[in-house]
MDAnalysis code that builds the backbone (N, CA, C; Angstrom):
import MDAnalysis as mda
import numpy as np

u = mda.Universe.empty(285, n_residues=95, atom_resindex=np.repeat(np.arange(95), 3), trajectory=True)
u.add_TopologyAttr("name", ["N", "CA", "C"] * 95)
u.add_TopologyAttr("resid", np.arange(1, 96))
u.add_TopologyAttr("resname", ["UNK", "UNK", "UNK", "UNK", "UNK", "UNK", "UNK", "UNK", "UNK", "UNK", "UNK", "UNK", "UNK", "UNK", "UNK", "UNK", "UNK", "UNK", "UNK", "UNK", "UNK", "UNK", "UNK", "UNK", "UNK", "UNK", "UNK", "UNK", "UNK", "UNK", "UNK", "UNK", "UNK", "UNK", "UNK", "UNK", "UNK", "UNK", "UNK", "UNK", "UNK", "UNK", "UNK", "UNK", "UNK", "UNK", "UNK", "UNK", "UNK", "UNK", "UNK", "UNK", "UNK", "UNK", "UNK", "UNK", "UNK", "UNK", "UNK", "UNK", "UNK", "UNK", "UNK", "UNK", "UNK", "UNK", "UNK", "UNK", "UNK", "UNK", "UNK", "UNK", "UNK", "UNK", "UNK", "UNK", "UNK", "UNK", "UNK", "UNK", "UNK", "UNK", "UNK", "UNK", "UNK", "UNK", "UNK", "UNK", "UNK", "UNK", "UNK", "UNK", "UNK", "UNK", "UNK"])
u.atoms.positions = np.array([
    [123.092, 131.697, 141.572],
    [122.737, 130.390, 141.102],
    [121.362, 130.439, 140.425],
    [121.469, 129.709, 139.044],
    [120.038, 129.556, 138.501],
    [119.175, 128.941, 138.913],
    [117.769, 128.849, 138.936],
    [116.463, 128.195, 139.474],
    [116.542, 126.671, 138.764],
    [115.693, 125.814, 139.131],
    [115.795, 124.550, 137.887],
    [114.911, 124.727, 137.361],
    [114.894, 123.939, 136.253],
    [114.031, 124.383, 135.274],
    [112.376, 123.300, 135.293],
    [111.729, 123.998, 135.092],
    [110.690, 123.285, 135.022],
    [109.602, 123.399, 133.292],
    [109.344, 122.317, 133.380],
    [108.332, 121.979, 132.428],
    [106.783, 122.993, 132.414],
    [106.616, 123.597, 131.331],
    [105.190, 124.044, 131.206],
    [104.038, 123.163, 131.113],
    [103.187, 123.051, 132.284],
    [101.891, 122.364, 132.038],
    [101.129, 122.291, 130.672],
    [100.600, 120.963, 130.327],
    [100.568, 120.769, 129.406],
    [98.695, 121.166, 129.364],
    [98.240, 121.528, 128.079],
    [96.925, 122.084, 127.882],
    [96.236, 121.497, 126.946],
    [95.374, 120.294, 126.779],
    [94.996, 119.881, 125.811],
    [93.782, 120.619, 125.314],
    [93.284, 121.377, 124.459],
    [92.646, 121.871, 123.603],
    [91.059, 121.021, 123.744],
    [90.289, 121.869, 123.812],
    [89.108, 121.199, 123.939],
    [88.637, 120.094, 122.376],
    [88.137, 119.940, 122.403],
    [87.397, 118.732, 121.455],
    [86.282, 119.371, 120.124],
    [86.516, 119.507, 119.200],
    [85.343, 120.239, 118.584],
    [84.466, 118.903, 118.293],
    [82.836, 119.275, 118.360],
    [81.662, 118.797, 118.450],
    [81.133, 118.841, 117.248],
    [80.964, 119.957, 116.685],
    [80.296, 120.433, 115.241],
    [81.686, 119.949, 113.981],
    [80.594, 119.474, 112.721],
    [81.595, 119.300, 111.774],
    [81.988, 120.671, 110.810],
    [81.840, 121.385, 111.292],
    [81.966, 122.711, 110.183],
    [83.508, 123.241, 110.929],
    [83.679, 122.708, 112.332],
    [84.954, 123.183, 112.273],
    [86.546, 122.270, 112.345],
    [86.036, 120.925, 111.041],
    [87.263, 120.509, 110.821],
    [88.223, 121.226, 109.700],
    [89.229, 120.367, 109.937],
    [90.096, 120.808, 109.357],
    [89.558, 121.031, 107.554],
    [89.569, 119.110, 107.357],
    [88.890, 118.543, 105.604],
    [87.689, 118.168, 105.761],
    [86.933, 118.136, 104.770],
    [85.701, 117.565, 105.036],
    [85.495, 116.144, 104.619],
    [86.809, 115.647, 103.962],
    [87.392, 114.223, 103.780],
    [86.869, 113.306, 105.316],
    [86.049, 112.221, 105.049],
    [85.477, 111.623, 106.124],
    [86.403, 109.868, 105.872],
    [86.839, 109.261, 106.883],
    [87.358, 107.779, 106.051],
    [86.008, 106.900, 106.386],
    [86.134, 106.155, 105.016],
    [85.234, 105.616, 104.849],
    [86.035, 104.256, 104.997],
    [85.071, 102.948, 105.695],
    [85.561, 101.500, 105.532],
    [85.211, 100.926, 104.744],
    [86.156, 99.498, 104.097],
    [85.979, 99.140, 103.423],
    [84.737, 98.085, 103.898],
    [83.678, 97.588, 102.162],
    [83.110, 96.990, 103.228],
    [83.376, 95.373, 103.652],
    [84.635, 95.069, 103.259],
    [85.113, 93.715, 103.314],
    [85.661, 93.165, 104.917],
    [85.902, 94.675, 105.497],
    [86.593, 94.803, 106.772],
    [86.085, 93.712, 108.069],
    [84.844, 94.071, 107.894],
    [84.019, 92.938, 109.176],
    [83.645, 91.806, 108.111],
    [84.018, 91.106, 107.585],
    [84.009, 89.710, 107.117],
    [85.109, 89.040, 107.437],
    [84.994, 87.587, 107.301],
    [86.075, 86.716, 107.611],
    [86.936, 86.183, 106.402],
    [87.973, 86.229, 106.484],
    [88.576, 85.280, 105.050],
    [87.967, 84.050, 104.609],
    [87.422, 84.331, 103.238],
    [86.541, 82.872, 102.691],
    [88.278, 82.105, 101.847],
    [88.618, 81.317, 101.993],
    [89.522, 79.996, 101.561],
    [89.125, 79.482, 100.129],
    [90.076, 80.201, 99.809],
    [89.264, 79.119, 98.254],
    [90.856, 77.974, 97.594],
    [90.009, 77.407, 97.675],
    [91.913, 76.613, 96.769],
    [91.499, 76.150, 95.337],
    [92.717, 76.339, 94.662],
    [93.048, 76.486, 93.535],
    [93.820, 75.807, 93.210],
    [94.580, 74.789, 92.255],
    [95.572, 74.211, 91.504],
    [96.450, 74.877, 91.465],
    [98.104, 74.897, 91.041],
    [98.981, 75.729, 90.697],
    [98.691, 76.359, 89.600],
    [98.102, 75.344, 88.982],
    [98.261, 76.840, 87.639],
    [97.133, 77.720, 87.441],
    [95.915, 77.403, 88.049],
    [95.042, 78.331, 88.409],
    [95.626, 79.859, 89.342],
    [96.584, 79.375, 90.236],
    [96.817, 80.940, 90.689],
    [98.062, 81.323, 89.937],
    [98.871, 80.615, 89.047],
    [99.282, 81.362, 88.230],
    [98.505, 81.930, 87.042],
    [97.767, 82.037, 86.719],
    [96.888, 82.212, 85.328],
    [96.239, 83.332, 86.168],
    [95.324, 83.378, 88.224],
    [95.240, 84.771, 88.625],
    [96.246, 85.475, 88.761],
    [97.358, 85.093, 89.173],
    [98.649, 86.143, 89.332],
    [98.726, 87.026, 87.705],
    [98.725, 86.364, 86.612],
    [98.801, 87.124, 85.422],
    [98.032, 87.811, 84.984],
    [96.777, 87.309, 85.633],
    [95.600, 88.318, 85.286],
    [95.796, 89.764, 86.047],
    [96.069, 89.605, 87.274],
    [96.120, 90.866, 88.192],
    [97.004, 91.421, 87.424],
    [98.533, 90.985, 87.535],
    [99.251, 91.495, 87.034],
    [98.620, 92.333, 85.626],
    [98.306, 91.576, 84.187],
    [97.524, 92.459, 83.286],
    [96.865, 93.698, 83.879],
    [95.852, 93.703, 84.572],
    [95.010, 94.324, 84.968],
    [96.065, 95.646, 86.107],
    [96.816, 95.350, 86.339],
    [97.040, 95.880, 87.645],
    [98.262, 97.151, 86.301],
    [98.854, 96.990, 85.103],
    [99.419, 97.849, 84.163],
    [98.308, 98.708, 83.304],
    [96.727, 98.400, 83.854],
    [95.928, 99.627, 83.497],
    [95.860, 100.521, 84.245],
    [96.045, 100.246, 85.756],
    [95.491, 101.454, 86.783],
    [96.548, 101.428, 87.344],
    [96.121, 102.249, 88.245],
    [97.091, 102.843, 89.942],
    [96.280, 102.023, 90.973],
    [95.212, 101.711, 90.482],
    [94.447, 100.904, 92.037],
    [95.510, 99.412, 92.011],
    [94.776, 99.492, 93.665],
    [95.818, 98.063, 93.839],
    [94.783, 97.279, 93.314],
    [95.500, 96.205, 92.384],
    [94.535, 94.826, 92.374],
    [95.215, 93.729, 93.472],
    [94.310, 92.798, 93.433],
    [94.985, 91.633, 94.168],
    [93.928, 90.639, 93.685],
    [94.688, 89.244, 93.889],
    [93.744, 87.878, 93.352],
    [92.324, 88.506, 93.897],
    [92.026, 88.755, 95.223],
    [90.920, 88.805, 96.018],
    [89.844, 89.880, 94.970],
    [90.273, 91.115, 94.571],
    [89.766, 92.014, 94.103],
    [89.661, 91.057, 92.783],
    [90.246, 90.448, 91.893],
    [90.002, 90.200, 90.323],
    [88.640, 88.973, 90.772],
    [88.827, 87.985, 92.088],
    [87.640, 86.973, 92.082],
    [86.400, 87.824, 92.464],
    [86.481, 88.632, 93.050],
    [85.153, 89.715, 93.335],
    [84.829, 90.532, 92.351],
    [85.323, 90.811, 91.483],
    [84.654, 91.581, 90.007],
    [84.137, 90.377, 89.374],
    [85.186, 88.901, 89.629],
    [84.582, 87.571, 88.850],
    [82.943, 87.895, 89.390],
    [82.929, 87.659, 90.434],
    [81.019, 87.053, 90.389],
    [80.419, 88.474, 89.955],
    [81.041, 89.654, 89.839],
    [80.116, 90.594, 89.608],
    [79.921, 90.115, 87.159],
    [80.582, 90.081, 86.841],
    [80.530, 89.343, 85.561],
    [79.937, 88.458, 85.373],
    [80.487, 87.673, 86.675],
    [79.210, 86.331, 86.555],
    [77.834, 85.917, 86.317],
    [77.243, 87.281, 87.269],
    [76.233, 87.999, 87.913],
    [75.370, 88.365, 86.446],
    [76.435, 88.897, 86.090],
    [75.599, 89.632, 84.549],
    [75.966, 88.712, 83.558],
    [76.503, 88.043, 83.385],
    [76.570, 87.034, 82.190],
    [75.333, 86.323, 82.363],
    [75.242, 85.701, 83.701],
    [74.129, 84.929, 83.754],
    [74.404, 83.448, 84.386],
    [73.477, 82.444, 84.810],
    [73.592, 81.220, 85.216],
    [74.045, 80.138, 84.430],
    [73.548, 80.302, 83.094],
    [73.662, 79.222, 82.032],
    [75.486, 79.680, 80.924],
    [75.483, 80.994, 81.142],
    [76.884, 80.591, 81.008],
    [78.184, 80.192, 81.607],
    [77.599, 80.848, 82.928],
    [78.607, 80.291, 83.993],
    [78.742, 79.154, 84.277],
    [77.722, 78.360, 83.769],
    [77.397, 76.805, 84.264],
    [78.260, 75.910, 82.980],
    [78.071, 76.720, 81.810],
    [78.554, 76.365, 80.486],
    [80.686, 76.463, 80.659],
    [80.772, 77.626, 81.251],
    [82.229, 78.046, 82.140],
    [83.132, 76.716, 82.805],
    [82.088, 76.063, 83.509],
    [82.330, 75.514, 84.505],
    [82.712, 74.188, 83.866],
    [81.511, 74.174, 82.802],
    [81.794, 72.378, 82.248],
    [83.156, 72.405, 81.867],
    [83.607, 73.608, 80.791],
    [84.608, 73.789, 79.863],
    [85.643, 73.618, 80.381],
    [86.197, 74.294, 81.457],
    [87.230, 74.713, 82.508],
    [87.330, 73.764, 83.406],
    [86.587, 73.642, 84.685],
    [87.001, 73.079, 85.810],
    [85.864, 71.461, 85.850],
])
């Protein structure tokens, strides 16, 4: 008659300490939107259709993901550099 069989104890591998002995030297980096809270913005219908088309445009140049969120966060960076008095000029025109 055969013995039963048993399971080999399991050995977990110690922990390396030093970074010279990973695998990649690929580190993940966070985004830095991660620890913020969702800011709410509302919009008209045809305001988020007019962002949906924009992403969309934008999103048949690259491989990056766009999303509304990403096209209003390049907005203030444009904004930023256009300046106060045109954005203010923006604002009369538009909204």
């Amino acid at each position: 008659m055969s013995k039963p069989l048993e399971r080999p104890k399991l050995e977990k591998p110690e922990r390396a300490t030093d970074n010279s002995s990973r695998l990649t030297s690929f580190s993940a980096k966070k985004k830095n939107t991660t620890g913020e809270s969702p800011k709410t913005i509302r919009m008209t219908p045809a305001e988020k259709i007019l962002a949906q088309e924009l992403v969309e445009q934008i999103q048949a140049l690259t491989h990056k993901n766009i999303t509304v969120s990403t096209l209003l966060r390049a907005g203030l960076y444009l904004a930023q550099s256009a300046g106060p008095e045109k954005v203010l000029k923006a604002i009369k025109e538009n909204i």
